[in-house]
C-alpha positions in Angstrom: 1.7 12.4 69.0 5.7 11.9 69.1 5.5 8.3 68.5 3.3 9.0 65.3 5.9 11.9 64.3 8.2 9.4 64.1 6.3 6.8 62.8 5.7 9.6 59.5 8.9 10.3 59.9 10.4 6.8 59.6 8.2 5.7 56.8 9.3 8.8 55.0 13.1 8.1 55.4 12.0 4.4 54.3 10.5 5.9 51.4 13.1 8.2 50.7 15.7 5.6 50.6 13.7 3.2 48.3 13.3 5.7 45.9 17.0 6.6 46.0 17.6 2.9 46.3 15.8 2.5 42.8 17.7 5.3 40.7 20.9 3.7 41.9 20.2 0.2 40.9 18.2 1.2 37.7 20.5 0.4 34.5 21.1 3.8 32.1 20.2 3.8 28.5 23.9 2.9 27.4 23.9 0.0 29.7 20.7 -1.5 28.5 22.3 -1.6 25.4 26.3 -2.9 26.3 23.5 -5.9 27.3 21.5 -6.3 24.6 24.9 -5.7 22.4 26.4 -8.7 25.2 23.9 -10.8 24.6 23.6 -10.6 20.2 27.6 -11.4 20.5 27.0 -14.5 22.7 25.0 -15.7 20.1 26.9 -14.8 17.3 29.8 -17.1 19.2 27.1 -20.2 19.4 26.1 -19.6 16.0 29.4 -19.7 14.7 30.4 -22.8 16.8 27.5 -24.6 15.0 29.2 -23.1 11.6 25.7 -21.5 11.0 27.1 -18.2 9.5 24.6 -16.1 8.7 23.1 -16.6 11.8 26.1 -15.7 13.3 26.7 -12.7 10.5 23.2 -11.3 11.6 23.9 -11.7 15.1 27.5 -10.1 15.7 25.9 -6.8 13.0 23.1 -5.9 15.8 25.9 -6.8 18.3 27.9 -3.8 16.4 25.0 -1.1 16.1 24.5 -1.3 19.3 28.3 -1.1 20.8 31.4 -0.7 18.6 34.0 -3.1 19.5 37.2 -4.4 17.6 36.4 -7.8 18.7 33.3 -7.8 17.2 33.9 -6.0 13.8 36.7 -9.5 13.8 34.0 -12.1 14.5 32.0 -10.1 11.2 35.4 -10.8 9.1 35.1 -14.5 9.5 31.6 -15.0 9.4 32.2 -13.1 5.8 34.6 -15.1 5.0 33.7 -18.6 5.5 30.4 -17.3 4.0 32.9 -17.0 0.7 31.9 -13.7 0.5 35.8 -12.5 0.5 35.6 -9.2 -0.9 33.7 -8.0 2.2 35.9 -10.2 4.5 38.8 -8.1 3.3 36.8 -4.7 4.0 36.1 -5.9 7.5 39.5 -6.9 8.2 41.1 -3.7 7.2 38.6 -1.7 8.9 39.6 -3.6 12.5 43.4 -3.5 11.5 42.4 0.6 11.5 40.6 0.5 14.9 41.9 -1.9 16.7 45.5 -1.7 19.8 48.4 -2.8 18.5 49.1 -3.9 21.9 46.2 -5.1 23.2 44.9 -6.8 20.3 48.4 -8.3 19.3 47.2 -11.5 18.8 44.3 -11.3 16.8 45.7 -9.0 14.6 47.9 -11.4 13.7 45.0 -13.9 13.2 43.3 -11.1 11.2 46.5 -10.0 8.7 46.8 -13.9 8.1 43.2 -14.7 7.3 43.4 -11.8 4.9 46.1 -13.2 2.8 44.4 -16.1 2.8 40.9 -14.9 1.0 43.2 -12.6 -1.3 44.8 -15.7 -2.7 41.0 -17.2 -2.9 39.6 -14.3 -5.1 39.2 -14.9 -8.6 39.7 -12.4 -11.7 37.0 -12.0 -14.7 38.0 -10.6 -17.5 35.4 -9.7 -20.5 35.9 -8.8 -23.8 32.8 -6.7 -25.3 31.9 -5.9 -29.0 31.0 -3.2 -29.3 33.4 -1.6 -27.3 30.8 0.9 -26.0 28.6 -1.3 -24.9 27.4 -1.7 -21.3 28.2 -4.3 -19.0 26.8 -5.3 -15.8 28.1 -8.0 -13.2 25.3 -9.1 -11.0 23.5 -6.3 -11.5 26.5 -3.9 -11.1 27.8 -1.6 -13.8 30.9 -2.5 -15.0 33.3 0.3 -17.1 36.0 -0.2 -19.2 36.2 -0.5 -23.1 36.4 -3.6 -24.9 38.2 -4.9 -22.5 36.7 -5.4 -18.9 38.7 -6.7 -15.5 37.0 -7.2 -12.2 38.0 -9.3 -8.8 35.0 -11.1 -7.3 34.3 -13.7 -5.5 34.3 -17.4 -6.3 31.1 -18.9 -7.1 28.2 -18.0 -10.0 28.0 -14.4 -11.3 25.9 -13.1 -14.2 27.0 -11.0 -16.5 24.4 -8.3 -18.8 25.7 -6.5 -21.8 23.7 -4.3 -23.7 24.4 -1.7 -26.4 21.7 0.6 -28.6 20.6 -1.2 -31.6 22.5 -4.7 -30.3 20.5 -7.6 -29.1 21.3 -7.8 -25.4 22.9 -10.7 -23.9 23.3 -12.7 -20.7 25.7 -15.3 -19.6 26.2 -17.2 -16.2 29.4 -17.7 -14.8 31.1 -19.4 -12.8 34.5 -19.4 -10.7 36.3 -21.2 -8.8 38.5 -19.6 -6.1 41.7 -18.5 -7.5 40.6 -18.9 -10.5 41.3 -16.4 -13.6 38.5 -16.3 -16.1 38.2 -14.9 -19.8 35.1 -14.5 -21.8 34.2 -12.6 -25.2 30.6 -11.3 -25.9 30.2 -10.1 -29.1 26.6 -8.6 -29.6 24.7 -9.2 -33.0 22.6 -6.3 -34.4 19.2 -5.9 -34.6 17.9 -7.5 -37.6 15.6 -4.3 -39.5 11.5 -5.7 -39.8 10.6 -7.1 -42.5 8.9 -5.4 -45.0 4.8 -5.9 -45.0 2.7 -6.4 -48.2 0.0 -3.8 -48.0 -3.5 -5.0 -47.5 -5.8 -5.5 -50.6 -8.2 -2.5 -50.7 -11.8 -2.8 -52.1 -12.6 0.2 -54.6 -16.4 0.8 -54.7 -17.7 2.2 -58.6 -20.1 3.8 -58.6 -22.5 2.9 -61.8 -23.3 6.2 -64.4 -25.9 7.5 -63.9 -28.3 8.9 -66.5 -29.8 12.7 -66.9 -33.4 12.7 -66.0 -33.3 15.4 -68.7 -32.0 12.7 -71.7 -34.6 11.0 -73.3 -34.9 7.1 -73.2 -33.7 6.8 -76.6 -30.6 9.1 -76.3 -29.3 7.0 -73.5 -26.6 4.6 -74.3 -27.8 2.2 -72.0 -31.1 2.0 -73.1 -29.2 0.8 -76.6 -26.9 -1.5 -75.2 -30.1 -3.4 -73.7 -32.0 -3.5 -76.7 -29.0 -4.4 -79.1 -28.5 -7.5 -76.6 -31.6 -8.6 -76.6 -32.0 -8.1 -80.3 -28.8 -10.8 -80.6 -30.0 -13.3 -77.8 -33.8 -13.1 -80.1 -31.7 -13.6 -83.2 -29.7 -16.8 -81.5 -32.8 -18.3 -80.6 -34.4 -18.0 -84.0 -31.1 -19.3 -85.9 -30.8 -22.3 -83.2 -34.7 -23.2 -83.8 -34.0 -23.0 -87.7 -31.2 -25.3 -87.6 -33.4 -27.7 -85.5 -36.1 -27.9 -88.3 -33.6 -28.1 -91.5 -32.0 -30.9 -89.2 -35.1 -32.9 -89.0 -35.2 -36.3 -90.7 -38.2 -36.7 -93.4 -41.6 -38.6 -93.5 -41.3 -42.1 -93.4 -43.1 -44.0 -95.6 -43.8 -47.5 -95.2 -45.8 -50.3 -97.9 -49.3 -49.7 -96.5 -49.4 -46.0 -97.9 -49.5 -44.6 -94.2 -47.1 -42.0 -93.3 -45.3 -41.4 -89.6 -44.1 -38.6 -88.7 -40.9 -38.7 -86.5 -41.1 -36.9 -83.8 
């Protein structure tokens, strides 16, 4: 009975320690996620090292909602920028300058204050001139305000440009920039041309005949008249045309043997 006390006993303490064992070694929440944050940045670095950048954009952004780091916000600064998308470059640098040690980030600082000269001197200015001055103006689908006179920085490469204005004809022009590069456009916008006037359609009016008082005799209507009068004339035409047919006749002939033909 002792030796199976302690037998309990031991596989209890066994237990015990296993189970004690298992909290120890198990990894919290936040280091399940310094991993997983570890792991996006390593392949944010190969992507990068293969110059496929928004691979390595994507990667080094989970790498960041995960864990913040300096290091990382950095690697998100030049993936922007050798994307060419500077403008965002710039905000990413000057968010690390804000977060990162002086100290202990020296060096990349450096590389970070550098690199955002460099895309500054890359960006390119639009200018537009707009007629109407009121009119609105969009640049790649964002509003742009101003009168007629309209200045934006963006990045180099193809932009579109809407500009619309209550009873204008709307308009839309592509352009594009080089880095550097200062560009100038006018958009004037041409009315809308009133409709044409329409010719109305042709309408049929329907008559309707008179009609005659069952009361009023046949010879007091008027119509009654108007029959008989024409029919009197087209009687009288035929009798005048069958007249002149007889008068026009040619006469008997008469030939040596007494006998007379008449020609039909």
């Amino acid at each position: 009975m002792v030796i199976r006390a302690l037998t309990v006993a031991l596989v209890l303490a066994v237990a015990s320690s296993a189970r004690a064992q298992t909290v120890e070694t198990a990894p919290s929440t936040d280091e399940l996620r310094a991993l997983e944050a570890r792991t996006l940045f390593e392949q944010g670095v190969r992507a990068s090292r293969e110059e496929r950048w928004a691979e390595a954009l994507d990667a080094f952004r989970r790498s960041r909602a995960l864990v913040e780091r300096p290091s990382t916000l950095f690697n998100i600064a030049i993936a922007l920028d050798r994307l060419g998308r500077l403008r965002a470059a710039i905000g990413a640098i000057d968010e690390y300058l804000a977060t990162s040690d002086p100290v202990a980030d020296e060096v990349d600082r450096r590389e970070a204050m550098r690199l955002r000269v460099d895309a500054e001197a890359r960006l390119a200015r639009i200018t537009l001139r707009v007629e109407p001055d009121d009119a609105s103006v969009a640049l790649d689908g964002a509003p742009l305000a101003g009168g007629s006179e309209r200045t934006t920085i963006a990045d180099p490469g193809d932009h579109v440009v809407v500009v619309s204005a209550p009873g204008y004809v709307d308009q839309r022009h592509e352009i594009a920039v080089r880095p550097g590069a200062d560009v100038e456009r006018v958009i004037e916008l041409a009315p809308v041309e009133p409709p044409a006037p329409t010719t109305p359609l042709a309408t049929t009016m329907h008559v309707e005949p008179p009609t005659r008082d069952d009361d009023t005799s046949l010879l007091e209507d008027p119509v009654f008249w108007a029959i008989l009068g024409g029919g009197a004339a087209l009687i009288a035409g035929v009798a005048i045309g069958v007249g002149v047919h007889v008068a026009s006749a040619p006469a008997p002939y008469g030939g040596t043997l007494g006998v007379t033909f008449e020609v039909p």
